[in-house]
C-alpha positions as CSV (number, residue, x, y, z in Angstrom):
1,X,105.9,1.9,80.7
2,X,104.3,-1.5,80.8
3,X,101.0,-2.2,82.9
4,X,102.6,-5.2,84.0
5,X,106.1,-3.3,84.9
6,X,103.6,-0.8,86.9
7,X,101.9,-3.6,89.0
8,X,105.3,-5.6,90.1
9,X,106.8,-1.7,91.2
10,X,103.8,-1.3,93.2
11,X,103.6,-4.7,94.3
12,X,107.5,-5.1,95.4
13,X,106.8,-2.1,97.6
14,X,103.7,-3.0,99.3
15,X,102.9,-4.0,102.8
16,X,103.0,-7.5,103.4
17,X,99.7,-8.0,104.3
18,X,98.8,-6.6,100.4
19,X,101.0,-8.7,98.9
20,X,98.8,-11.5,98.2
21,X,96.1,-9.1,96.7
22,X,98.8,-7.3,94.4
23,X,100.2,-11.2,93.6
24,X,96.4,-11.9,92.5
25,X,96.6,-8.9,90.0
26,X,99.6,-9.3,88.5
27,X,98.6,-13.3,87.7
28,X,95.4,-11.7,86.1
29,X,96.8,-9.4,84.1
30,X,99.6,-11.3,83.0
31,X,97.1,-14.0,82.1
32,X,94.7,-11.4,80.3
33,X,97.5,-11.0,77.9
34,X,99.0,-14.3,77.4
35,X,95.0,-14.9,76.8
36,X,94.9,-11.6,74.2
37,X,98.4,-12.7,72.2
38,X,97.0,-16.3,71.8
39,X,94.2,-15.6,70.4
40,X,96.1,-13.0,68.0
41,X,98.4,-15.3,67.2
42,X,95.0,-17.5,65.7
43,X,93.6,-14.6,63.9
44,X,97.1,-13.9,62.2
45,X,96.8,-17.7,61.0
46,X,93.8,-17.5,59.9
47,X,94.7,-13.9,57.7
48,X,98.1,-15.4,56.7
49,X,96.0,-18.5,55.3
50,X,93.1,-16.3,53.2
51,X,95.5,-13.9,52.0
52,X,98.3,-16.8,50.6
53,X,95.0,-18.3,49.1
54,X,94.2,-15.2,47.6
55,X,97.3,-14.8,45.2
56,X,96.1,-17.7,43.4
57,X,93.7,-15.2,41.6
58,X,96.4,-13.1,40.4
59,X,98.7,-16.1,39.4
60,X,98.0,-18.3,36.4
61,X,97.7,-21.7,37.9
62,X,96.6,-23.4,34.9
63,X,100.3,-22.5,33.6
64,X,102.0,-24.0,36.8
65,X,100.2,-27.2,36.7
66,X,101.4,-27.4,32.7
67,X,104.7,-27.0,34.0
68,X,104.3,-29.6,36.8
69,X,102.5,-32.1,34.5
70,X,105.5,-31.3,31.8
71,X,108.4,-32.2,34.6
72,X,106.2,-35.2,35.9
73,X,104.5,-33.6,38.8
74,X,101.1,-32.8,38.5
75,X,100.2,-35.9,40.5
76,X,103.1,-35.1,43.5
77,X,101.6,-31.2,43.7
78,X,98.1,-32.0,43.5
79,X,98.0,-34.4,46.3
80,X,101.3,-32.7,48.5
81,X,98.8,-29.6,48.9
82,X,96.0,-31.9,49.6
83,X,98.7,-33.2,52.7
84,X,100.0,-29.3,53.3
85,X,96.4,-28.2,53.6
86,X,95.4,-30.4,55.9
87,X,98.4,-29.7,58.4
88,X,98.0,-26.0,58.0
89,X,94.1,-26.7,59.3
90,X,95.5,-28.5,62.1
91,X,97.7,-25.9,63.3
92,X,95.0,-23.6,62.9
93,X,93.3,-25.4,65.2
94,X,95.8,-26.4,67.4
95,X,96.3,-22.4,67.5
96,X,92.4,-21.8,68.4
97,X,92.4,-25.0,71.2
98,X,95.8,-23.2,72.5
99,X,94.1,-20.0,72.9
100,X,90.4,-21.3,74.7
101,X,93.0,-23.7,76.9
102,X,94.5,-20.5,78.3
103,X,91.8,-18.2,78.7
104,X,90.0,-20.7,81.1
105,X,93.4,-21.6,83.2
106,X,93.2,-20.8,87.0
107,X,96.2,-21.9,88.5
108,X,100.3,-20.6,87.2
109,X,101.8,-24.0,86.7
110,X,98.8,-25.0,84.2
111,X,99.1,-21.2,82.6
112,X,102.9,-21.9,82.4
113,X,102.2,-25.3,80.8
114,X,99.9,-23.9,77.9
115,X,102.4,-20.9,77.2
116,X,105.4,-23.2,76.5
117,X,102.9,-25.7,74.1
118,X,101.8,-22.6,72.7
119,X,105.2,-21.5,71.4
120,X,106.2,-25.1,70.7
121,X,102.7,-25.2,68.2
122,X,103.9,-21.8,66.6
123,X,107.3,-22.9,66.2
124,X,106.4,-26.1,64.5
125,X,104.0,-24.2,62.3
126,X,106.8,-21.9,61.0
127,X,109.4,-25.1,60.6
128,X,106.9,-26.9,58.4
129,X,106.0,-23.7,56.2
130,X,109.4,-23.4,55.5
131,X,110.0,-27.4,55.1
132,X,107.3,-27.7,52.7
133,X,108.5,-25.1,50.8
134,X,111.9,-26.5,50.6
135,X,110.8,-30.0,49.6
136,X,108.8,-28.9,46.6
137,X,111.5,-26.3,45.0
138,X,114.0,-29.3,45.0
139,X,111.4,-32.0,44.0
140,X,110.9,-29.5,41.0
141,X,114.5,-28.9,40.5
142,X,115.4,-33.0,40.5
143,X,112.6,-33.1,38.0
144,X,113.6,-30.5,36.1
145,X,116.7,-31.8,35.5
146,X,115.9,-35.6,35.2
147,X,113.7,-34.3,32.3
148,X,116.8,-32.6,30.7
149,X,119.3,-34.7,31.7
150,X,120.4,-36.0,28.3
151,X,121.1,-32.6,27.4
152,X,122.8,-31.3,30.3
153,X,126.6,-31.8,31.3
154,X,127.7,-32.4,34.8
155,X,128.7,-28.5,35.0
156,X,125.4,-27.3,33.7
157,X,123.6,-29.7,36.3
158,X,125.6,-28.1,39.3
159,X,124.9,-24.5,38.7
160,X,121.2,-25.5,39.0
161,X,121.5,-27.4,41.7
162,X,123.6,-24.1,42.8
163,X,121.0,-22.1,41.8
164,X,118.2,-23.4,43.2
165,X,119.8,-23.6,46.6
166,X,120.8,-19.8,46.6
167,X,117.0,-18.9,45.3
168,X,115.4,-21.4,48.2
169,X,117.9,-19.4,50.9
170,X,116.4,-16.1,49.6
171,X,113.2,-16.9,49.9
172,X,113.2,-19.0,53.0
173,X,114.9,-16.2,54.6
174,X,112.3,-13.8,53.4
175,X,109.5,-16.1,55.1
176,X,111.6,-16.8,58.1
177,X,111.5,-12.2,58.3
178,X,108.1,-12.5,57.9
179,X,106.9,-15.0,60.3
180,X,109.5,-13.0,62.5
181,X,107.5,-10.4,61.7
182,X,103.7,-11.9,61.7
183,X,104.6,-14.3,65.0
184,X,107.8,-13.0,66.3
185,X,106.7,-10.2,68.5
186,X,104.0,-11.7,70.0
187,X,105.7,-15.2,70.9
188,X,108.3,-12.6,73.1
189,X,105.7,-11.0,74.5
190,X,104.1,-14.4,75.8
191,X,107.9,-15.3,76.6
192,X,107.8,-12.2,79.1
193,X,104.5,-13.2,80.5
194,X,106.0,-16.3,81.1
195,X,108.6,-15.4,82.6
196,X,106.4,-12.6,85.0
197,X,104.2,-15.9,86.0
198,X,107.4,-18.4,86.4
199,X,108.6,-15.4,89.0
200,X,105.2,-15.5,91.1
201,X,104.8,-19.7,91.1
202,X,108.5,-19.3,92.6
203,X,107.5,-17.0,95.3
204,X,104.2,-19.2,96.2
C-alpha cells in the first residue's frame, strides 16, 4: 500500500489533539513527492531530448536535406528546427524552474498552484511535439505534390493527401503512447498528490 494511503489511515483515526502533527506529515510527504515526480519529469526531458538527437547518427541526413532542398524546403527545415529547438529548450527549462518552485513551497495553496502549472507546462510540451510534427509531414506532403503536380490527376493527389493523413495518425498516436508512457504516469501521480493536498487546505 501507499505511504501516503498509510499516513491519512493513521491520521483519520488519531486523537484530536495529534491531528495537526499527522496533518504536518502528510503535507510533507505529499510535497516530497510532488518534489521527486517534478524533477523526474525534467530528467525524462532531458533523456527524451539526447536520445531523439541521437538517431541522427544512424539516419542519413545528408539524404533528407536533398530531399527537402529537391521539394523546396531546405530553407523551411533548416530554420523550423532552429524555431523547434528553441521551444523544446524552454520547456526544458520551464520543466527545471517547475521542479526548484516546488521543492522550496511552504504553504498548500502555493504547492497546489505549482502542481496545476506543472501539468499545464507538460501538457503543452506534449501538444507542440505532436503539432510540430504534424505541420512538417503536411508542409512536405503540399510540396511534394506542388512539385509533381503537372503530372498528377485529381485522384492521384487525394490518395496522398489520404495517405499522408493515415501515416501522420499512426505515428502521432504512437508518440501520444509514448509520452503516455514517458509523462503519463507521473502527471497522475502528481494529480493524486494534488488531490491529497486540495483535501488538507479544505480541512484548514
Amino acid at each position: 500500500m501507499d505511504l501516503l494511503e498509510n499516513y491519512k489511515k493513521a491520521w483519520d483515526n488519531q486523537p484530536e489533539e495529534v491531528s495537526k502533527f499527522s496533518e504536518l506529515e502528510i503535507y510533507k510527504l505529499a510535497h516530497s513527492k510532488s518534489s521527486s515526480i517534478v524533477k523526474w519529469i525534467f530528467i525524462i526531458g532531458i533523456l527524451e531530448f539526447v536520445v531523439l538527437n541521437s538517431m541522427y547518427f544512424f539516419v542519413d541526413m545528408d539524404e533528407a536535406y536533398a530531399e527537402y532542398k529537391k521539394i523546396g524546403l531546405e530553407n523551411f527545415i533548416h530554420y523550423s528546427q532552429i524555431l523547434a529547438y528553441v521551444i523544446i529548450f524552454y520547456f526544458l527549462g520551464m520543466f527545471y524552474l517547475n521542479y526548484k518552485k516546488i521543492s522550496t513551497s511552504d504553504s498548500t495553496r502555493v504547492l497546489m498552484k505549482k502542481i496545476i502549472k506543472t501539468r499545464k507546462t507538460v501538457r503543452n510540451y506534449v501538444i507542440f511535439n505532436l503539432s510540430y510534427m504534424a505541420l512538417i509531414m503536411f508542409i512536405v506532403m503540399a510540396a511534394e505534390i506542388n512539385l509533381k503536380f503537372e503530372d498528377l490527376n485529381t485522384k492521384q493527389i487525394l490518395l496522398i493527401v489520404l495517405l499522408t493523413l493515415v501515416l501522420t495518425l499512426v505515428i502521432l498516436g504512437g508518440l501520444w503512447l509514448f509520452y503516455q508512457l514517458l509523462y503519463g504516469i507521473l502527471l497522475r501521480k502528481l494529480n493524486r498528490n494534488y488531490k491529497e493536498i486540495a483535501k488538507l487546505d479544505r480541512i484548514n
